[in-house]
N, CA, C and O atoms as CSV, one atom per row, in Angstrom:
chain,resi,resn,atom,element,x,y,z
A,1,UNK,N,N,31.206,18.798,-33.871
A,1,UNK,CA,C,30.571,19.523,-32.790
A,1,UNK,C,C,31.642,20.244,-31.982
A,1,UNK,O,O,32.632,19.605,-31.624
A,2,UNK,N,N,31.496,21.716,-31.626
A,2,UNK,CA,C,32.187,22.432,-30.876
A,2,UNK,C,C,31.747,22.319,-29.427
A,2,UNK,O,O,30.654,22.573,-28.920
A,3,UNK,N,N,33.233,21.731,-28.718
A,3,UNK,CA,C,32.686,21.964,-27.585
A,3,UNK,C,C,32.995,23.159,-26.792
A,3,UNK,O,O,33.888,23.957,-27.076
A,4,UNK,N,N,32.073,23.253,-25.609
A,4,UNK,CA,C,32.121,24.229,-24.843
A,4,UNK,C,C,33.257,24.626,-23.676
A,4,UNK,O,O,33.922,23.833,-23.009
A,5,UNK,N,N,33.287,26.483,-23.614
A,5,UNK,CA,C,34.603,26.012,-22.638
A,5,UNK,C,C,34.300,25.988,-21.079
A,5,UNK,O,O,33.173,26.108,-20.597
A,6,UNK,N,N,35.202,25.856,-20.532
A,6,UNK,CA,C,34.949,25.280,-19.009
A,6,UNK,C,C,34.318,26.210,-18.442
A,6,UNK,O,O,33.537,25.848,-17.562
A,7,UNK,N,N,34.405,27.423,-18.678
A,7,UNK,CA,C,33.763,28.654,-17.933
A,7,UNK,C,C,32.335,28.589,-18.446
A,7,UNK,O,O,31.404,28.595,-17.640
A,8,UNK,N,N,32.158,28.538,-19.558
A,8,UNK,CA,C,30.053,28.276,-19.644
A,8,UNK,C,C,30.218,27.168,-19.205
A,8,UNK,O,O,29.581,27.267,-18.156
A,9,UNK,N,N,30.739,25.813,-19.229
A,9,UNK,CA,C,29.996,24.701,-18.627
A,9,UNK,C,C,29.924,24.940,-16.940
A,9,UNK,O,O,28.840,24.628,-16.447
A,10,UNK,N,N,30.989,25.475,-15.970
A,10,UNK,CA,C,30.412,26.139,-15.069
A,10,UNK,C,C,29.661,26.777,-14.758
A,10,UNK,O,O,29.030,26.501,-13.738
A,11,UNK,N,N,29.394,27.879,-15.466
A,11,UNK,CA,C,28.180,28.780,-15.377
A,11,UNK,C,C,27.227,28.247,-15.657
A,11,UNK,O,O,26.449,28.560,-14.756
A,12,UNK,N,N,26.632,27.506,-16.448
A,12,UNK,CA,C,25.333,26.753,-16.676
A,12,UNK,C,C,25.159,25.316,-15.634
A,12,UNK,O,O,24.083,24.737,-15.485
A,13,UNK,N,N,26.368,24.929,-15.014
A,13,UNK,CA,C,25.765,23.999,-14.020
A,13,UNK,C,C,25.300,24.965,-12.746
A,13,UNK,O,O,24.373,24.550,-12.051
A,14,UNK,N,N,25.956,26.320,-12.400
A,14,UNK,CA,C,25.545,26.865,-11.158
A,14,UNK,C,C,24.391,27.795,-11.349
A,14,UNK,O,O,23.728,28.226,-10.405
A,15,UNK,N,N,24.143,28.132,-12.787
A,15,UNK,CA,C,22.717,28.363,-13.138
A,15,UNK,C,C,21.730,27.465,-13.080
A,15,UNK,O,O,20.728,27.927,-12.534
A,16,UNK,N,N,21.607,26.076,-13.526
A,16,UNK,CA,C,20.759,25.405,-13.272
A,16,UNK,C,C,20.685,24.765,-11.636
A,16,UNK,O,O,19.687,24.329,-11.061
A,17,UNK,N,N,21.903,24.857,-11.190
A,17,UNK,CA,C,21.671,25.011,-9.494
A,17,UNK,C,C,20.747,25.376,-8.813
A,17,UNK,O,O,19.920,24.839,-8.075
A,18,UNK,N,N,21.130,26.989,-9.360
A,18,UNK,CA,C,20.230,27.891,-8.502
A,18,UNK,C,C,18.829,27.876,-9.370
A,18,UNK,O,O,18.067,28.771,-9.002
A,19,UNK,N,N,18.430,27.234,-10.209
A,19,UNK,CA,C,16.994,27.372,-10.807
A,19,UNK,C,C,16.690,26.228,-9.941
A,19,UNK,O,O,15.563,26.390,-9.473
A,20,UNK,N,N,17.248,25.102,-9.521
A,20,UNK,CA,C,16.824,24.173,-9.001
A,20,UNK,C,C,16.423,24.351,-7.375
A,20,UNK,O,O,15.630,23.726,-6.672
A,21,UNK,N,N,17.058,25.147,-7.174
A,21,UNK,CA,C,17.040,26.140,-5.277
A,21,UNK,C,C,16.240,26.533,-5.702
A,21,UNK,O,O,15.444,25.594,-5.690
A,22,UNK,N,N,15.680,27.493,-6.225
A,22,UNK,CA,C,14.709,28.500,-5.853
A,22,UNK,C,C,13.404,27.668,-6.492
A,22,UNK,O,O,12.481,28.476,-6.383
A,23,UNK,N,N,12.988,26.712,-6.974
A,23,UNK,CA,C,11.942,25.964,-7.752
A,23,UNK,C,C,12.079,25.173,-6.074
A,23,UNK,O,O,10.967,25.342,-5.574
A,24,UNK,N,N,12.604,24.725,-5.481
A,24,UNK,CA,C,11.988,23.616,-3.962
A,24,UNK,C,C,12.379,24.950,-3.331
A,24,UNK,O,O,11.466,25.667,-3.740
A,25,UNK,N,N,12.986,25.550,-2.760
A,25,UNK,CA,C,12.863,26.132,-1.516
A,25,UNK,C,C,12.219,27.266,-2.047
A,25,UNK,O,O,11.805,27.837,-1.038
A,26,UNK,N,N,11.995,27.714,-2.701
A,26,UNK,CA,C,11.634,29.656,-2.661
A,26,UNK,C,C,9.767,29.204,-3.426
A,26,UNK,O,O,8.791,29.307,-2.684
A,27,UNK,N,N,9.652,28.879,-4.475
A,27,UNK,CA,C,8.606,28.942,-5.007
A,27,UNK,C,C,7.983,27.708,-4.196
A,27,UNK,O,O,6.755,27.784,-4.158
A,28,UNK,N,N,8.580,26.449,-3.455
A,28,UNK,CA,C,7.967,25.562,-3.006
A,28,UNK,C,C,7.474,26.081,-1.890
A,28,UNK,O,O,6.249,25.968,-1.887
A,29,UNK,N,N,7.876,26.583,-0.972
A,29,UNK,CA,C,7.616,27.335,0.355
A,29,UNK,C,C,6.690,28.160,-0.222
A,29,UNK,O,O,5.701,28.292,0.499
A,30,UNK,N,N,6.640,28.768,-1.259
A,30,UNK,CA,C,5.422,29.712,-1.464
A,30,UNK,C,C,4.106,29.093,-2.083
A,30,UNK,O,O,3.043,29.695,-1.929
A,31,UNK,N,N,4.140,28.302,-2.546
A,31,UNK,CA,C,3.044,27.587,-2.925
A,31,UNK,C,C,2.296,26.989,-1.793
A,31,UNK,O,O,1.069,27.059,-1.731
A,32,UNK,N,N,3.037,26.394,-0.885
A,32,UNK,CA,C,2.809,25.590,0.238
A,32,UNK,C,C,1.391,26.676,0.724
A,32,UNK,O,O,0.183,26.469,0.610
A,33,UNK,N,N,2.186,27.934,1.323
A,33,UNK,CA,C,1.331,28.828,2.196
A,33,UNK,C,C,0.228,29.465,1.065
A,33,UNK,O,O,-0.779,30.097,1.383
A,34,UNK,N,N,0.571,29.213,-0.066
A,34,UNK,CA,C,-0.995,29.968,-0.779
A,34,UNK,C,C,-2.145,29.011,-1.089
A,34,UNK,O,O,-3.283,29.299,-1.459
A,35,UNK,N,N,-1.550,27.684,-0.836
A,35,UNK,CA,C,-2.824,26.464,-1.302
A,35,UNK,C,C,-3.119,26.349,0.307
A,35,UNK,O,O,-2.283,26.218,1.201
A,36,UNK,N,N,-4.405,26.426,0.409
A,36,UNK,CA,C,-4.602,26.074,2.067
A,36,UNK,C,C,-4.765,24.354,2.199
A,36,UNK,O,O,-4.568,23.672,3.205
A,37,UNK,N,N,-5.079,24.022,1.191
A,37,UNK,CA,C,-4.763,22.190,1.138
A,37,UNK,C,C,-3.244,21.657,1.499
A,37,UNK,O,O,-2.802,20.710,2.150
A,38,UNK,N,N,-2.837,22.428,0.965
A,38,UNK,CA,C,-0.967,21.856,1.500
A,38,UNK,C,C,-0.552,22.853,2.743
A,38,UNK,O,O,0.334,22.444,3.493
A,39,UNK,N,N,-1.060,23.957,2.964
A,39,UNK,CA,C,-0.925,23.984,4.605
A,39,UNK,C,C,-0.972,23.487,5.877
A,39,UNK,O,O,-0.293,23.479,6.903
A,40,UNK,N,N,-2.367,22.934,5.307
A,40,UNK,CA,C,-3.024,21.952,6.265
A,40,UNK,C,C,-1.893,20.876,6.147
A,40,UNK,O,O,-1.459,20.552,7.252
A,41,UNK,N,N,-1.380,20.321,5.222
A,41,UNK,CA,C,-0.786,19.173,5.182
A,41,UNK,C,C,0.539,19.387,5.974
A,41,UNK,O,O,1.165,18.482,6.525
A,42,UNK,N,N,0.847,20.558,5.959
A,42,UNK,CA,C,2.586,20.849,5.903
A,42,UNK,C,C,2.040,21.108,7.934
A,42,UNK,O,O,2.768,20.470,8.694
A,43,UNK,N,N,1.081,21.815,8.526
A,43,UNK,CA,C,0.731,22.293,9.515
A,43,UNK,C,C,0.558,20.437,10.124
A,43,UNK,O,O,1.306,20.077,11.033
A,44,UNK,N,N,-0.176,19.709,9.689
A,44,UNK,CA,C,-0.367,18.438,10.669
A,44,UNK,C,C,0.958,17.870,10.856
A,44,UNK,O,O,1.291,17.390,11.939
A,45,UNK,N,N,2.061,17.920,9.409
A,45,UNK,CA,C,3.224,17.134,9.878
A,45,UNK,C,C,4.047,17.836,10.404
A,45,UNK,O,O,5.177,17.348,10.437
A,46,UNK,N,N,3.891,19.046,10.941
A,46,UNK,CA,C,4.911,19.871,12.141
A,46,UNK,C,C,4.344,19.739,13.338
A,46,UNK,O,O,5.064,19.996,14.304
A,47,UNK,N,N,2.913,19.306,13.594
A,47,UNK,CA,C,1.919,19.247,14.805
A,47,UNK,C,C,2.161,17.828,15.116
A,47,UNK,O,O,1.986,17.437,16.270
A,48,UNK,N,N,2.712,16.680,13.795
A,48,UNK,CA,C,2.673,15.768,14.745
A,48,UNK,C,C,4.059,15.116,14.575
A,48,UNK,O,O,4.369,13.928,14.656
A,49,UNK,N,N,4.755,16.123,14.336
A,49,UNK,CA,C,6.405,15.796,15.108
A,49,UNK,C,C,6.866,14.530,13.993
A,49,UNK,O,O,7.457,13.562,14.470
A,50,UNK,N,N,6.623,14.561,12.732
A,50,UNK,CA,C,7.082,13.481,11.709
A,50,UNK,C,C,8.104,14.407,11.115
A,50,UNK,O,O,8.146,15.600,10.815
A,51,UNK,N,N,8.813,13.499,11.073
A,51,UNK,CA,C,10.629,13.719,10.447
A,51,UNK,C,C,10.618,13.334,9.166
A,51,UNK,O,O,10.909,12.161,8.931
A,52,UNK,N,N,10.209,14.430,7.823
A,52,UNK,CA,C,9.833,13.986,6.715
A,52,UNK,C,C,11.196,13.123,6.195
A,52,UNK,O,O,11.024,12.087,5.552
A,53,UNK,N,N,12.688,13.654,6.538
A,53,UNK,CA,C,13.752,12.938,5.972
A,53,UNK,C,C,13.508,11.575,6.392
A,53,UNK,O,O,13.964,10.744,5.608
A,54,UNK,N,N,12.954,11.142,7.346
A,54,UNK,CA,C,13.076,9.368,7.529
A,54,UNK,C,C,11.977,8.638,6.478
A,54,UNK,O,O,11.605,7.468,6.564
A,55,UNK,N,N,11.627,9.443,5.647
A,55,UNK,CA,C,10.351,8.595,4.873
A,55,UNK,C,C,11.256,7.775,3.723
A,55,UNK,O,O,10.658,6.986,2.993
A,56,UNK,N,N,12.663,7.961,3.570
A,56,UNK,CA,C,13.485,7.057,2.981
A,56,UNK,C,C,14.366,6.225,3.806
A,56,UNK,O,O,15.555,6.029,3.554
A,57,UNK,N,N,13.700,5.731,4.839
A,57,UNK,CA,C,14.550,4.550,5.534
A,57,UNK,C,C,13.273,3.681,6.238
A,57,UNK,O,O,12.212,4.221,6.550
A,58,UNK,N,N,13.475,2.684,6.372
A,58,UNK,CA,C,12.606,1.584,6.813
A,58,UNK,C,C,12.203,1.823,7.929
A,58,UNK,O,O,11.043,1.669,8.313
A,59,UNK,N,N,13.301,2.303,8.687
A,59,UNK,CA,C,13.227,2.553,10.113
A,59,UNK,C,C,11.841,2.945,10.745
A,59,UNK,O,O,11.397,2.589,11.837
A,60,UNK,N,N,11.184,3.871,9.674
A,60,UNK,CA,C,9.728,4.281,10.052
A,60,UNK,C,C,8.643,2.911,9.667
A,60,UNK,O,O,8.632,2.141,8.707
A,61,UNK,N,N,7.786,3.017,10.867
A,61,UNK,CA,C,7.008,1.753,10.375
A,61,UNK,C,C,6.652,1.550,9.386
A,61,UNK,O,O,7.076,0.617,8.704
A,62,UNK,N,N,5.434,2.672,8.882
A,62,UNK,CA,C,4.293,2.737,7.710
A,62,UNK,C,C,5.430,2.757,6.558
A,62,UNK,O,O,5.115,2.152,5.533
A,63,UNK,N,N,6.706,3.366,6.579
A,63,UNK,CA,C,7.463,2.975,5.589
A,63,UNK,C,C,7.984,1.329,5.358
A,63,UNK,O,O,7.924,0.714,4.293
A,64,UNK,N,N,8.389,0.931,6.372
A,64,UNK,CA,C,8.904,-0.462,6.098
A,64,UNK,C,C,7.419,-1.111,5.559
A,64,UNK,O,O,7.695,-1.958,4.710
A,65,UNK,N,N,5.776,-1.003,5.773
A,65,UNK,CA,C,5.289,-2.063,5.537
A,65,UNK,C,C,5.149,-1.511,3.659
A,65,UNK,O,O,5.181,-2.260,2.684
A,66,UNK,N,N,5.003,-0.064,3.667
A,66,UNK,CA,C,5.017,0.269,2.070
A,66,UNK,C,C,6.057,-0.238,1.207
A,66,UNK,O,O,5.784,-0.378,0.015
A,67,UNK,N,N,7.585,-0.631,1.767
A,67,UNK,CA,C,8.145,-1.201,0.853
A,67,UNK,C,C,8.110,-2.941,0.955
A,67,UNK,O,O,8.581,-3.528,-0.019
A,68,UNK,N,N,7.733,-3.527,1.751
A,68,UNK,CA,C,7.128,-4.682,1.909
A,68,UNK,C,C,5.857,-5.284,0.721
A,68,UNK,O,O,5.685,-6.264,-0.004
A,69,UNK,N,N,5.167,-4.027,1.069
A,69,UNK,CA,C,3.848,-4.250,-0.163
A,69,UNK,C,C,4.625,-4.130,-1.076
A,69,UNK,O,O,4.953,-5.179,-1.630
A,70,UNK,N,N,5.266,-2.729,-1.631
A,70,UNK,CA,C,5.983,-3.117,-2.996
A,70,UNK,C,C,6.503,-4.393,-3.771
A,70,UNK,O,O,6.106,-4.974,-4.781
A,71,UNK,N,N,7.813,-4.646,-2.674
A,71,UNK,CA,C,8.553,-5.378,-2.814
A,71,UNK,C,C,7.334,-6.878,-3.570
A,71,UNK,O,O,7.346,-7.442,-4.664
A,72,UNK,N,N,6.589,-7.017,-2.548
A,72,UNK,CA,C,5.833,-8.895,-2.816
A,72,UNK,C,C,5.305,-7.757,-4.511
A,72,UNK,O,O,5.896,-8.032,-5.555
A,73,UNK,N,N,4.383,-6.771,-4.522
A,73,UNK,CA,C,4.249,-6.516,-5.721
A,73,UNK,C,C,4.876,-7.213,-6.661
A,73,UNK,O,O,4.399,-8.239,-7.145
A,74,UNK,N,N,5.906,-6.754,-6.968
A,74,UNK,CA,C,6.804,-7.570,-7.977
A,74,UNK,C,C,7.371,-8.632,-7.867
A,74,UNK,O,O,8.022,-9.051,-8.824
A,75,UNK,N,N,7.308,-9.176,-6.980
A,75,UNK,CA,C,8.189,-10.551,-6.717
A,75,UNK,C,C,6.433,-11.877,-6.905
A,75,UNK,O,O,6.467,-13.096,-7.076
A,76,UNK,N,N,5.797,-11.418,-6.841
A,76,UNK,CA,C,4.564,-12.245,-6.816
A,76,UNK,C,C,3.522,-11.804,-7.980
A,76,UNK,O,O,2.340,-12.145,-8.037
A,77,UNK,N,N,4.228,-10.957,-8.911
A,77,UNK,CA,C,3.322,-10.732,-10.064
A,77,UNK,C,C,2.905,-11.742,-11.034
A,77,UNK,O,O,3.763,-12.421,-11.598
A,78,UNK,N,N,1.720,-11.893,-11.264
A,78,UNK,CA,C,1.258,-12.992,-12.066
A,78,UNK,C,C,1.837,-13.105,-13.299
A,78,UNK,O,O,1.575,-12.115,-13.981
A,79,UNK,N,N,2.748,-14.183,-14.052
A,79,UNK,CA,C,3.124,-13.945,-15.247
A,79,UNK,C,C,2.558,-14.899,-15.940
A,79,UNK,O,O,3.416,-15.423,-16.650
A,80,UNK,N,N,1.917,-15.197,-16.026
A,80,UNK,CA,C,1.209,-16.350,-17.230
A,80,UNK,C,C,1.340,-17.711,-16.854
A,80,UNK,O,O,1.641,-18.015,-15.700
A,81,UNK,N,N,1.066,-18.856,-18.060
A,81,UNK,CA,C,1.701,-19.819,-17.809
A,81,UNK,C,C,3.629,-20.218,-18.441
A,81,UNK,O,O,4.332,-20.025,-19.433
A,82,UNK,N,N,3.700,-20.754,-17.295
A,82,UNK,CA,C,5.356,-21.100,-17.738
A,82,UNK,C,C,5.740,-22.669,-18.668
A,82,UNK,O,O,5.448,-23.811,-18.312
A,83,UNK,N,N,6.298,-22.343,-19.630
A,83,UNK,CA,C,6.423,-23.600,-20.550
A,83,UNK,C,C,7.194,-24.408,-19.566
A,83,UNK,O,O,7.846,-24.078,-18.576
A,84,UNK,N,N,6.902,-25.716,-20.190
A,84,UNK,CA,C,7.303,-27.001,-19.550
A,84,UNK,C,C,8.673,-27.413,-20.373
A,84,UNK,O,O,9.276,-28.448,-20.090
């Protein structure tokens, strides 16, 4: 196998960069405002002042009890009977 030289493997990581930018910010922002279902959605969480970056830290309530539920999820999953 031939490998590639450093200049395409650059160019194809800052190409798939920018496909990855413009797929969340450019086409995501535009989808947002043409579905009026995710307007509404995107319009209540600017109306009611929620900080979408904290939905990965506990710190937010409804988050800490969702990873709570998770968490017993798996830690309390029924596994059968256990040999003796």
């Amino acid at each position: 196998m031939q490998s590639k030289s450093r200049a395409y493997r650059w160019g194809s990581f800052f190409a798939g960069s920018l496909i990855i930018y413009l797929v969340c910010f450019v086409l995501g922002a535009k989808l947002v405002q043409t579905v009026p279902a995710m307007r509404r959605m995107a319009e209540f969480v600017d109306e009611s002042g929620i900080e979408t970056g904290e939905f990965y830290y506990t710190d937010v309530e409804i988050v800490g009890h969702a990873d709570i539920g998770a968490r017993s999820t798996f830690e309390h999953t029924p596994r059968g009977p256990q040999p003796e």
